[in-house]
Structures are given as structure tokens and as C-alpha cells.
C-alpha positions as CSV (number, residue, x, y, z in Angstrom):
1,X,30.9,28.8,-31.2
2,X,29.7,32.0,-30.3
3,X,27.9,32.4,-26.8
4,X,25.6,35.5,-27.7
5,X,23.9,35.4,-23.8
6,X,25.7,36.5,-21.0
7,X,27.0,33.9,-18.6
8,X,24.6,34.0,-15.0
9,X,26.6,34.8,-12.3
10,X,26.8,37.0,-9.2
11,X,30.0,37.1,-9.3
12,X,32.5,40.2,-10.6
13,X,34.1,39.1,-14.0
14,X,37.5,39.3,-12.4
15,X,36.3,36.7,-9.5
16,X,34.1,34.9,-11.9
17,X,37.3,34.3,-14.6
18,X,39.3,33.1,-10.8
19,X,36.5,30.6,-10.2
20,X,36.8,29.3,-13.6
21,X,40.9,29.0,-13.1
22,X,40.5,27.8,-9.8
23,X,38.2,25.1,-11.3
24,X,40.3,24.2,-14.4
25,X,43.2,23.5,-12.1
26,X,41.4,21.3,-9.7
27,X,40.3,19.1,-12.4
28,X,41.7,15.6,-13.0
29,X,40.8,15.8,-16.7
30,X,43.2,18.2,-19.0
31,X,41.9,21.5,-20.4
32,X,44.0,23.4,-23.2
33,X,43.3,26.6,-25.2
34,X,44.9,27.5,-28.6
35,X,44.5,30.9,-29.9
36,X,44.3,31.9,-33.8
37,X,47.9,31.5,-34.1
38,X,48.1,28.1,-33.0
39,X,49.8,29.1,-30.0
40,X,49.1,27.6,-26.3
41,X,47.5,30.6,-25.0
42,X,46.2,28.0,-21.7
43,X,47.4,24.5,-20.4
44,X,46.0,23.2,-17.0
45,X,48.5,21.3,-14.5
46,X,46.9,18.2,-15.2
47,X,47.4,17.8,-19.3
48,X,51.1,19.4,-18.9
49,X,51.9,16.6,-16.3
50,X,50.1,13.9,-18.2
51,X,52.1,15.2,-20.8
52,X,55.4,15.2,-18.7
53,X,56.5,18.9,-20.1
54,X,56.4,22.1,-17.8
55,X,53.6,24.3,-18.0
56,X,56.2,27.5,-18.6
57,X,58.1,25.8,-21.3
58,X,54.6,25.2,-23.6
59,X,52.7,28.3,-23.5
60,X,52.9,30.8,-26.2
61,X,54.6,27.9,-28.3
62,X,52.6,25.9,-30.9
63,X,51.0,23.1,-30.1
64,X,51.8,21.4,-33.0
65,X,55.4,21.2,-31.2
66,X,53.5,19.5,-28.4
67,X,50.7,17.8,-30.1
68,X,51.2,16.9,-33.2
69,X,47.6,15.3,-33.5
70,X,45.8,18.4,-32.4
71,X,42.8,19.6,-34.5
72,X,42.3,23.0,-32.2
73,X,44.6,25.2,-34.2
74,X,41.6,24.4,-37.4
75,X,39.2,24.8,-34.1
76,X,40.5,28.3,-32.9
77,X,40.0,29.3,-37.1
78,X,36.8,28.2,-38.1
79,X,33.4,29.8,-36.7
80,X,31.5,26.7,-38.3
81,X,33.4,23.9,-36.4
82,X,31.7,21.2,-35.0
83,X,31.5,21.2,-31.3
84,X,32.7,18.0,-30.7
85,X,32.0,15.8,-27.6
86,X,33.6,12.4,-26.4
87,X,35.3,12.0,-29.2
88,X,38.0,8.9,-29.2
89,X,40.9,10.9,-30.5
90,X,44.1,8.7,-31.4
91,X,47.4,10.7,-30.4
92,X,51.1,9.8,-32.0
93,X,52.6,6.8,-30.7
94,X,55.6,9.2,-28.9
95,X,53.5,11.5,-27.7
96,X,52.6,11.0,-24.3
97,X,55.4,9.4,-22.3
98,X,53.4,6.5,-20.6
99,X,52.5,5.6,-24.3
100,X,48.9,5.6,-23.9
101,X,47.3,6.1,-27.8
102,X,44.0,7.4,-27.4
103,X,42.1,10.1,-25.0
104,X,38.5,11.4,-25.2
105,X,38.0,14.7,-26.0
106,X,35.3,17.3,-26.3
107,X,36.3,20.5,-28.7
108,X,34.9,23.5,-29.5
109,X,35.4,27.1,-31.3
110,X,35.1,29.8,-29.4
111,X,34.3,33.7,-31.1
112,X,32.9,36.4,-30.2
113,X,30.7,38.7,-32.8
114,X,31.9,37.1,-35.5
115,X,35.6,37.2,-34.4
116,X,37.5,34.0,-33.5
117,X,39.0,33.9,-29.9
118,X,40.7,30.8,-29.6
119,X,39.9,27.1,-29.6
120,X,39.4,24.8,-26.5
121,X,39.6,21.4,-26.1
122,X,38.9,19.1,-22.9
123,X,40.5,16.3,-22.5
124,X,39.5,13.0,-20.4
125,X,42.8,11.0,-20.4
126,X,41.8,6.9,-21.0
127,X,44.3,6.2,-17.5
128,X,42.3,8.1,-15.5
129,X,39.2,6.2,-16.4
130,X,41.1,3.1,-16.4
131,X,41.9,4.0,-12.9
132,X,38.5,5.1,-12.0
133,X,37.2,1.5,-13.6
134,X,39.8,-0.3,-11.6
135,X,38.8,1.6,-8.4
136,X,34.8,0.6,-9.2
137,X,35.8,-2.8,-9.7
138,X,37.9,-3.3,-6.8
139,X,34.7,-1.9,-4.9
140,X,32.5,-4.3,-6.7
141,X,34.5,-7.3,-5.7
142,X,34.2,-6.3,-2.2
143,X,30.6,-6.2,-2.3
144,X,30.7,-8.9,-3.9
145,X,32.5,-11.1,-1.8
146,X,30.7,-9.8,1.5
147,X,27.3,-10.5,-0.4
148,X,28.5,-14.1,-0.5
149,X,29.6,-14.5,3.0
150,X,25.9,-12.5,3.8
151,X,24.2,-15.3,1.7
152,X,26.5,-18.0,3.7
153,X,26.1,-17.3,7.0
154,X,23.0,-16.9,6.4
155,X,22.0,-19.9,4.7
156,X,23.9,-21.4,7.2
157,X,21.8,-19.8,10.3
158,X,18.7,-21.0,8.6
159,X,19.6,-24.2,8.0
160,X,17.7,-27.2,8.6
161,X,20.2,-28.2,11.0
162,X,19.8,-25.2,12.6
163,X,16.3,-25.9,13.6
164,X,16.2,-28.2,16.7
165,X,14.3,-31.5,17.0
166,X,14.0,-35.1,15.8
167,X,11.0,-35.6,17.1
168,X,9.2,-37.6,14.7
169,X,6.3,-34.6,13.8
170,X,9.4,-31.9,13.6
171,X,11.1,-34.3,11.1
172,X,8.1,-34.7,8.8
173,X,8.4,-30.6,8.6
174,X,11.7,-30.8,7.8
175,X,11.0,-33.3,5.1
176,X,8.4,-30.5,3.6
177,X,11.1,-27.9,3.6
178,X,13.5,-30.2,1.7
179,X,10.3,-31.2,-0.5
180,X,10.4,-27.2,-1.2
181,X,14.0,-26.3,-1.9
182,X,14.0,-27.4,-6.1
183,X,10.9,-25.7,-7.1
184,X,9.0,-22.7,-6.7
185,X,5.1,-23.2,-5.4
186,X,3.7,-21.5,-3.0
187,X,4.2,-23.0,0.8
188,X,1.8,-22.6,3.5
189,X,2.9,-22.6,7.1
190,X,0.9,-23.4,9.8
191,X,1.5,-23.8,13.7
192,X,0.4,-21.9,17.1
193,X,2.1,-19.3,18.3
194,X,5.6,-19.6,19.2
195,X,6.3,-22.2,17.5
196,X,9.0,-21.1,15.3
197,X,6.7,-20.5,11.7
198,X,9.6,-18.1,10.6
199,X,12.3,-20.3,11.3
200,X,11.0,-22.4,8.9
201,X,9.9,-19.8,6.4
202,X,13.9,-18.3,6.5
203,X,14.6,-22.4,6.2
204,X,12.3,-22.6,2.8
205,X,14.0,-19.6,1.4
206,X,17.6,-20.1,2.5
207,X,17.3,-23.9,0.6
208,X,15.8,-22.8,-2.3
209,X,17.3,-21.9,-5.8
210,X,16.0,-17.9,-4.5
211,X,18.6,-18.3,-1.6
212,X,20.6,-15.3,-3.0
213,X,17.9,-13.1,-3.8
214,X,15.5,-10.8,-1.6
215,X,13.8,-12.3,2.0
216,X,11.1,-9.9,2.1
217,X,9.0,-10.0,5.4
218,X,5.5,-8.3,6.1
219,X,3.4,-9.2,9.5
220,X,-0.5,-9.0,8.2
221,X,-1.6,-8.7,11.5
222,X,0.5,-5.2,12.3
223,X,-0.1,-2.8,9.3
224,X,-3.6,-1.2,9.5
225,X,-6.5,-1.8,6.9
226,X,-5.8,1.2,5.5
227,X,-1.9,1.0,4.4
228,X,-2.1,-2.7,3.2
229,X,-2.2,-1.8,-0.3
230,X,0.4,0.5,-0.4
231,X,2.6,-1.5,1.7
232,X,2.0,-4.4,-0.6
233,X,2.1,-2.7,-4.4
234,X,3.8,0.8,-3.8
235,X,2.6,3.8,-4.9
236,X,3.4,6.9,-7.5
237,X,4.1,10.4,-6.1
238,X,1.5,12.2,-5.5
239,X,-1.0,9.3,-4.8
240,X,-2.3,10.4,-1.8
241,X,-1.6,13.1,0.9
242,X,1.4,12.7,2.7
243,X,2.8,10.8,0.0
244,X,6.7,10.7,-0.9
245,X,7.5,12.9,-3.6
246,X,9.7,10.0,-5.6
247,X,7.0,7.3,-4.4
248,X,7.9,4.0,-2.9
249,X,8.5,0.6,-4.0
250,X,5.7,-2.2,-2.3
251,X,7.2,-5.6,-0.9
252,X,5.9,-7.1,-4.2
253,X,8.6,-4.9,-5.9
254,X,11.4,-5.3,-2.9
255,X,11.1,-8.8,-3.3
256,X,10.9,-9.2,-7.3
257,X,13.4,-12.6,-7.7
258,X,13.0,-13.4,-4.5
259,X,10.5,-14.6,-1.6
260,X,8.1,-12.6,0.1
261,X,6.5,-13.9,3.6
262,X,3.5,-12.6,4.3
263,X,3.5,-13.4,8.1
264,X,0.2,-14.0,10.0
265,X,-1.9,-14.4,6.5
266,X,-5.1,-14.9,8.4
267,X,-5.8,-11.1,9.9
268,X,-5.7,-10.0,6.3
269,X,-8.5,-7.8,5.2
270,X,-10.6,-9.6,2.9
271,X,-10.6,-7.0,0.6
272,X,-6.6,-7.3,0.7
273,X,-7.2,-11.0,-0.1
274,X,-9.1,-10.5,-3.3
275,X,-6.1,-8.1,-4.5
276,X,-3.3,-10.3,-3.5
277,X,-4.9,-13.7,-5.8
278,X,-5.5,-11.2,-8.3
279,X,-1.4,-10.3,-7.8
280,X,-0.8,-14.2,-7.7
281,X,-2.9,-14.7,-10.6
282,X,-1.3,-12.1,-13.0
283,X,2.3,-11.8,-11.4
284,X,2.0,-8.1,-11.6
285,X,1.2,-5.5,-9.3
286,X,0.3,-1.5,-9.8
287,X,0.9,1.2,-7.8
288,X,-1.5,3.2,-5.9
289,X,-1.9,6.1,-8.6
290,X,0.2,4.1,-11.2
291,X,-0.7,3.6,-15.1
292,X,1.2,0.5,-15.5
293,X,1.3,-2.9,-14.7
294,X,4.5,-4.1,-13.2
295,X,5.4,-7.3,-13.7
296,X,7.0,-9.4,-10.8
297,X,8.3,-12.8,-10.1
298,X,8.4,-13.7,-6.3
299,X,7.5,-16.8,-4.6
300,X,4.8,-16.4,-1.7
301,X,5.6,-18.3,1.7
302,X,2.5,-17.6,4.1
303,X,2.2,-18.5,7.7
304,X,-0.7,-18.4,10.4
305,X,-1.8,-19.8,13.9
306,X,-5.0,-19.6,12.8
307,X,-7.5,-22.5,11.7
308,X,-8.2,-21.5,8.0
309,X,-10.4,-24.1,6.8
310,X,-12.6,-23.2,9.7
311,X,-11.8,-18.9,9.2
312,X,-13.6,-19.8,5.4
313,X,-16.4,-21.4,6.9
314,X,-16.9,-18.2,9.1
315,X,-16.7,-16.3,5.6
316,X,-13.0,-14.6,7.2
317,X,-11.2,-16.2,4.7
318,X,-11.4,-16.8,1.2
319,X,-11.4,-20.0,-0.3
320,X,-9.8,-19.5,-3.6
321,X,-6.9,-17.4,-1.7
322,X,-6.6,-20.8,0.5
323,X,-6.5,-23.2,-2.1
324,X,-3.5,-20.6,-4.1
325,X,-1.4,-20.5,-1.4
326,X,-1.7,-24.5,0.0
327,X,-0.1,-25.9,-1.9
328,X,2.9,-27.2,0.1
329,X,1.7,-27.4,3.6
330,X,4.1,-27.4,6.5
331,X,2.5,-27.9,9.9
332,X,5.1,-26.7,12.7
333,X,3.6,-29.0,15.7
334,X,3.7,-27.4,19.6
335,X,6.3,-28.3,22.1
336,X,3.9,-30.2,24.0
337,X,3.5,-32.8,20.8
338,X,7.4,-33.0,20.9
339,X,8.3,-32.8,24.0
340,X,11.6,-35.0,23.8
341,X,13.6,-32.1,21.7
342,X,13.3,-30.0,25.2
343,X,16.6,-31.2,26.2
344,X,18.1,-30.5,23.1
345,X,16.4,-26.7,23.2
346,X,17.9,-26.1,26.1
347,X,21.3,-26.8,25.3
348,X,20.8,-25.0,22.4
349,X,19.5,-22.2,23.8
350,X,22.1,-22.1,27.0
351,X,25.0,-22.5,24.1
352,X,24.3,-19.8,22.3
353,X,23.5,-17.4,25.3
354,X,27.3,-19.0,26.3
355,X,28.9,-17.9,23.2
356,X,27.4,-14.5,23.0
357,X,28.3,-13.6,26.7
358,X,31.2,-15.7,27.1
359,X,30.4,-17.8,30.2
360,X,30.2,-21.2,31.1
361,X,26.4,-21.4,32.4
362,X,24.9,-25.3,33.2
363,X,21.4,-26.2,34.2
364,X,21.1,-28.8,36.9
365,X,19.0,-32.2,36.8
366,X,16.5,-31.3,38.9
367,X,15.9,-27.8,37.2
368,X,15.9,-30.0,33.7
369,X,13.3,-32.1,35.0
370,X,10.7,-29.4,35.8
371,X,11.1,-27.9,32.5
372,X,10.5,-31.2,30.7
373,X,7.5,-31.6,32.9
374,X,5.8,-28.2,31.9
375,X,3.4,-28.2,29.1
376,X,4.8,-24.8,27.3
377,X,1.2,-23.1,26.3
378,X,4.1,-20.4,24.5
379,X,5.9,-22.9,22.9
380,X,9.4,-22.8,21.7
381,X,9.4,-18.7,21.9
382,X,8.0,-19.7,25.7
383,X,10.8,-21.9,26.7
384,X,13.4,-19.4,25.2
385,X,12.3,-16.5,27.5
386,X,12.3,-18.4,30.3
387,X,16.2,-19.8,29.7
388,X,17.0,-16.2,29.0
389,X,15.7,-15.2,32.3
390,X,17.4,-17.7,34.3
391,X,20.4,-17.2,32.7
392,X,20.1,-13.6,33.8
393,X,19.1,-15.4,37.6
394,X,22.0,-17.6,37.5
395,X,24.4,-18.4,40.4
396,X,28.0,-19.6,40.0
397,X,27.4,-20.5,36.2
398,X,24.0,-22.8,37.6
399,X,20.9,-22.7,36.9
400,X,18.4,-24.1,39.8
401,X,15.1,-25.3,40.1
402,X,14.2,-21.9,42.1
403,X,15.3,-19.5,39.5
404,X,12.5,-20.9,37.3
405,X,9.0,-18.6,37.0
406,X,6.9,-19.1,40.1
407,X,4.1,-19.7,37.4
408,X,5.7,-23.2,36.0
409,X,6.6,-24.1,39.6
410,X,2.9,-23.8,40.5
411,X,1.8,-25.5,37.6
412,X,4.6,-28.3,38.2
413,X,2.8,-28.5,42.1
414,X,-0.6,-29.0,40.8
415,X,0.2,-31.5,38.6
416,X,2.8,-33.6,40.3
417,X,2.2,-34.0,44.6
418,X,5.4,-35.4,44.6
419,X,6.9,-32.3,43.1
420,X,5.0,-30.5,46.1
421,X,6.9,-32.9,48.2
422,X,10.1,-31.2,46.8
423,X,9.0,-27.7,47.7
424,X,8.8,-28.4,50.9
425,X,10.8,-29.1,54.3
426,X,8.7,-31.0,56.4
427,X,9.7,-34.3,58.0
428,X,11.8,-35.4,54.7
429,X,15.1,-34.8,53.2
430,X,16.2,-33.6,50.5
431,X,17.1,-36.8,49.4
432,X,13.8,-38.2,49.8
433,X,11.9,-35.8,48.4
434,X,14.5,-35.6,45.0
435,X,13.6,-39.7,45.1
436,X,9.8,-39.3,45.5
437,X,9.6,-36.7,42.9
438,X,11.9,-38.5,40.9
439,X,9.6,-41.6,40.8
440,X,6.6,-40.2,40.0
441,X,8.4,-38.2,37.1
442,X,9.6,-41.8,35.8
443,X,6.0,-43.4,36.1
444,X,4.7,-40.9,33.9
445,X,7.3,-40.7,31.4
446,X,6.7,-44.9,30.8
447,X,2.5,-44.2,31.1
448,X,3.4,-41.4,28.5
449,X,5.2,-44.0,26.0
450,X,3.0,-47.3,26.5
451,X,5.0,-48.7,28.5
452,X,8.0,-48.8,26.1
453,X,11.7,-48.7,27.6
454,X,13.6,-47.5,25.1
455,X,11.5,-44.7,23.8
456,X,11.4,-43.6,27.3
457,X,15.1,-43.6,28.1
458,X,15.4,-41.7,25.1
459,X,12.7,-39.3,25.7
460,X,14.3,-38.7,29.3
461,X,18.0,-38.2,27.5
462,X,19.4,-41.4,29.6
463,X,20.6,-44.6,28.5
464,X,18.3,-47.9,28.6
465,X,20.3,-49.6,31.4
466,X,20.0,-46.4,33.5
467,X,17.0,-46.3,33.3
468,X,16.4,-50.1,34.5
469,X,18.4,-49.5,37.2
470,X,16.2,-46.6,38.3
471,X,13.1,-49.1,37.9
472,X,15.0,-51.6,40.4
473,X,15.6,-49.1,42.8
474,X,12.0,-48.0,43.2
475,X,10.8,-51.6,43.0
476,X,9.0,-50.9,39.5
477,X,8.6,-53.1,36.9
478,X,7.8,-53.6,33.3
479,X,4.5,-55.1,34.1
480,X,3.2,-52.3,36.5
481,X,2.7,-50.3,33.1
């Protein structure tokens, strides 16, 4: 081949042909050159060690003496030879000493008007790629393996077992998630604030046969009107100003195989709405500024504090979006509704705030009692904040009544006068007010379960016969309820 344009380059031909030497030499792959005679006019370090020969000993000798399968002799002769590239070219079975029998090679003549110069052949030895696929694979197992202990812990962090509460409404959500796990409808997940609607959502996703693929998350209520639809479907470069150059993916795309959560589903834009059925419907989205449909298979899990049926009614909401996306409902109830899983929270909670900070932290009775009492208006995320805070207030490893926010405290005195009692000094001890307080806080637990015993001793995390022995000692009896 005859290179008739001059090669681009600021550099001198004398530091140009160095750069190219400099080059050859650095490369893994082998790079030879056979002038007219046949003779090794060139031979890089790398092909005269794959070769095991010394570079001095095989220049100016034929290559046939060295190659007995080269074709660059006919190269460095003929004008009209092919230039040949990744060609799988089978050497003699002596030829190169760790008996490898084949190489790629790309070769080409090279003259110069109408004169031939030499022939030049590159050579990418079959170890070295072996190597290089043994390297990538070794890499891929790694990934691979950390991907499954990603997918593990983290099926096992949003397990069902992980979620707190046997309360009988927290079970009958659990039985919905379970009811979700084998197929692939659309869940609905409703609940006030606080309550732990993603925990569930992770738990939906983490059981299902998707469990490996994308979580994709997207709060509705924090992106602004106007970046919804890009956020959702992507969009092509140059869509709009300020647009990436390579364009971006939407969560549609990110979560193609997987699960998208479209968190807080109510404060969607209804114009939003009418795009997302019409995504639902299709199972495709396009682009801002795209041509082309692009079809996607996710499963939708949506969750809201807010009262949809009534959000329709007030034309905020539209019905046929509703109907799409309820079809497995799971209704996360408020603390308040089960109120008997508070113990279990808290030792939860406390546990986990043990492990991380390795201490040894305990909450006493009497502090126990108050936040039992409390009617959590913030729910689970409430009663978290404020065990994180009185772990920070903690004394000696305890937790006491006092380190608890002055707002449940009051709230605790309004409701309870006996709990007032306990706040104070006055004419009574300690031990009298603990026993007054403690009293009233038993009378109300029985009002609160008809009357019945065991439901109560369970509710109050104490056995049956304790708790008749409590009864005795205050002169109460089954009948007084």
C-alpha cells in the first residue's frame, strides 16, 4: 500500500520516526517488518520475546529462518496485496516455544511511488488475549459475587421480618406483601405519614421474582411540574436548553426489568397522570425530543398518605389512573391502631443504634410506659426520632423518663392526672406516685381491651399472672371493667 498523503504531524520526521519506535516498543502486541529481500529489517521486543530468540540474532536474517509460516516476504513484493486485518493465521507446531498454534495478525505492503519498501505485519498474540479474557473474567466474578451479596443483604434488610409488628392490622399487610411476591401487578400503598410506606414498598420488591433487578425510587411531591416528564421518560440531546449533550435516561428506562416506586403518587400533576396510564397502558415510554417508542417492562409500586377516592371526587386525581394502579392494596395502619408493637419498636430501634455505636443503652420501665401512653401523631418515623434523641440524652447506658421531649411529657400530663402526680414532689414519694400513675395506666390498658386479661398482659409486654398480681395489689378486679 502506498500512502500518497503526508502523515499530520508537528513533529520533526526524526522525532516523529522516535515516537513511532517509542510506541512500537511499548506495545504488548508484536510488530515486524520484512524488506524486499525477505530479510528482518524490524522486530519489536515483544514478538522476539514471545518468540524466545534475541532481537540481535534475527535482524537482517530471513524470516523464513524464524517464521516459517510468514506470508510478508510475498507482502514486502507485491504492490497489489491485500491489506489484511485480524486475520487467524496458524503458525508451525515448533514455532513458538510455549506451543501456542495460532495469532491474529493484520498485514500490509508498504511502497512508495510505485517502489516496494518492505512488508509489515502486526501481530496480536492469542496468550495475550487469553490473559486479558482471564483478567475480565476474574473481574466479572467479583462483580458478580458482590452483586449477590448486594441482592442478599439487601433482601435480607427488607425483609418481612425485618418490619416490626404483629399487631393484628400490621399482619394483614404483611399478608398483602406475600400475596405480591409471585406475580407482577401493580401495588398500591397507602398509610399517613410516617408510617413506614417504603419499608413496605422495598419489602414488595425485595420478595418478588424482580428482587435482583433495578429499585428505582422517585418522590412525586419533590420534582417540580415542570421536570416530571423528563424525570420520568428521559430526553434526547438537544431537547431543551440546558439539556445534556448525550441526553439522559428517565426512571422508566433505569428501572426497565425492575420496579419503579413512584413515592407520594397523589401530588402528581394531573397532566403527569394522563402520561403515566398512557406509559402503563403501552409499556413504552419516549423521550422528550425522541422519535421512537421505547419499550419497557417495569412493575409500578405507588404509595400516598393521601385519601384518593376522596382526591377524585375533588377532580385531583384521576379515576382510571386509580383504578390501574389498585390493584393490590396494602394499607400500612398508624401506630396509634397498633399500639402493642411499641415495645418491640423500641427494642428495635435501641438495638440497632447499639450495634452501630457499640454501647450497651437500656430504657427504664417508667420511661417505657410514657411512650406506650403517647398517641405518636408522626408515627413510626415519630417514635424513631425521639429514641434517637434520647439515646443522644442518655446517662450511664439509661434512658429516663426526663430525657423524653417536654412535648409528650405534656401531653402524657393532660391526659393522665396521675402521671401529673409523677411530675411532681409535693406531699408523696416517689413510690407513691410510680404506684398511682401506675394504676391508672393499668385501668386504661384493661378499658382499652374490653376488659380482657390476656390481651392486656400481652399488650403491656408482661405475663398474665403479673398482671393479676398487680390487680390484687390495687384492690381491682375483673368485674370493675
Amino acid at each position: 500500500m502506498e500512502y500518497k498523503q503526508p502523515i499530520p504531524t508537528t513533529l520533526t520526521p526524526e522525532d516523529f520516526v522516535q515516537a513511532v519506535y517509542g510506541s512500537l516498543e511499548n506495545s504488548d502486541d508484536g510488530f515486524l517488518i520484512v524488506d524486499t529481500d525477505g530479510l528482518i529489517a524490524y522486530i519489536n521486543e515483544a514478538y522476539s520475546t514471545y518468540l524466545g530468540k534475541k532481537r540481535i540474532d534475527m535482524v537482517g536474517k530471513p524470516v523464513l529462518d524464524f517464521i516459517d509460516t510468514s506470508t510478508l516476504v510475498d507482502a514486502a513484493n507485491n504492490p497489489a496485496y491485500p491489506c489484511e486485518k485480524a486475520v487467524l493465521h496458524r503458525v508451525s507446531d515448533n514455532q513458538y516455544s510455549d506451543g501456542e498454534h495460532y495469532c491474529i495478525v493484520n498485514r500490509t505492503n508498504v511502497s512508495k511511488s510505485g517502489r516496494n519498501i518492505a512488508g509489515c505485519g502486526q501481530i496480536h498474540f492469542v496468550r495475550s488475549t487469553i490473559q486479558l479474557s482471564s483478567s475480565i473474567r476474574e473481574i466479572y466474578d467479583q462483580m458478580s459475587y458482590y452483586k449477590e451479596e448486594l441482592e442478599r443483604l439487601s433482601a435480607e434488610k427488607y425483609s418481612l421480618d425485618n418490619i416490626c409488628g404483629d399487631a393484628p392490622s400490621m399482619k394483614k399487610a404483611k399478608e398483602m406483601v406475600l400475596r405480591s411476591s409471585d406475580n407482577d401487578f401493580p401495588v398500591l400503598i397507602t398509610g399517613e405519614t410516617g408510617t413506614g410506606k417504603e419499608v413496605f414498598a422495598n419489602a414488595v420488591h425485595y420478595s418478588s421474582i424482580r428482587k435482583s433487578k433495578p429499585f428505582i425510587r422517585i418522590n412525586c411531591a419533590a420534582i417540580p411540574p415542570t421536570l416530571f416528564e423528563s424525570e420520568l421518560f428521559g430526553y434526547e440531546s438537544g431537547a431543551f436548553t440546558g439539556a445534556k449533550k448525550s441526553g439522559k435516561k428517565g426512571k422508566f428506562e433505569l428501572a426497565n426489568h425492575g420496579t419503579l416506586f413512584l413515592d407520594e403518587i397523589g401530588d402528581m400533576p394531573l397532566e403527569m397522570q394522563a402520561k403515566l396510564l398512557r406509559v402503563l397502558q403501552e409499556k413504552e415510554v419516549e423521550r422528550i425530543g425522541g422519535e421512537r417508542p421505547i419499550p419497557i417492562d417495569v412493575r409500578i409500586i405507588a404509595a400516598t398518605n393521601k385519601n384518593l377516592p376522596q382526591e377524585i371526587k375533588e377532580k385531583h386525581f384521576r379515576a382510571d389512573l386509580y383504578f390501574r394502579l389498585n390493584v393490590i392494596s396494602i394499607v400500612v395502619p398508624p401506630l396509634r391502631d397498633h399500639a402493642e408493637d411499641i415495645d418491640d419498636l423500641i427494642d428495635t430501634f435501641i438495638s440497632r443504634l447499639n450495634e452501630e455505636y457499640h454501647s450497651k443503652v437500656a430504657v427504664t420501665d417508667e420511661a417505657r410506659q410514657i411512650l406506650r401512653g403517647y398517641s405518636w401523631p408522626g408515627n413510626i418515623r415519630e417514635l424513631k426520632n425521639v429514641i434517637e434523641r434520647c439515646f443522644v440524652l442518655q446517662e450511664n447506658g439509661i434512658i429516663h423518663t426526663h430525657m423524653i421531649p417536654a412535648t409528650i411529657l405534656s401531653s402524657m400530663e393532660k391526659k393522665s392526672p396521675a402521671y401529673k402526680g409523677l411530675q411532681q414532689t409535693g406531699d408523696q414519694t416517689l413510690a407513691q406516685a410510680m404506684d398511682e400513675f401506675e394504676k391508672e395506666f393499668l385501668m386504661n390498658a384493661i378499658r382499652a381491651h374490653d376488659g380482657n386479661l390476656q390481651a392486656t398482659a400481652k399488650r403491656l409486654g408482661i405475663h398474665r399472672v403479673t398482671l393479676y398480681k398487680k390487680l390484687e395489689k390495687y384492690g381491682l378486679k375483673r368485674e370493675d371493667f
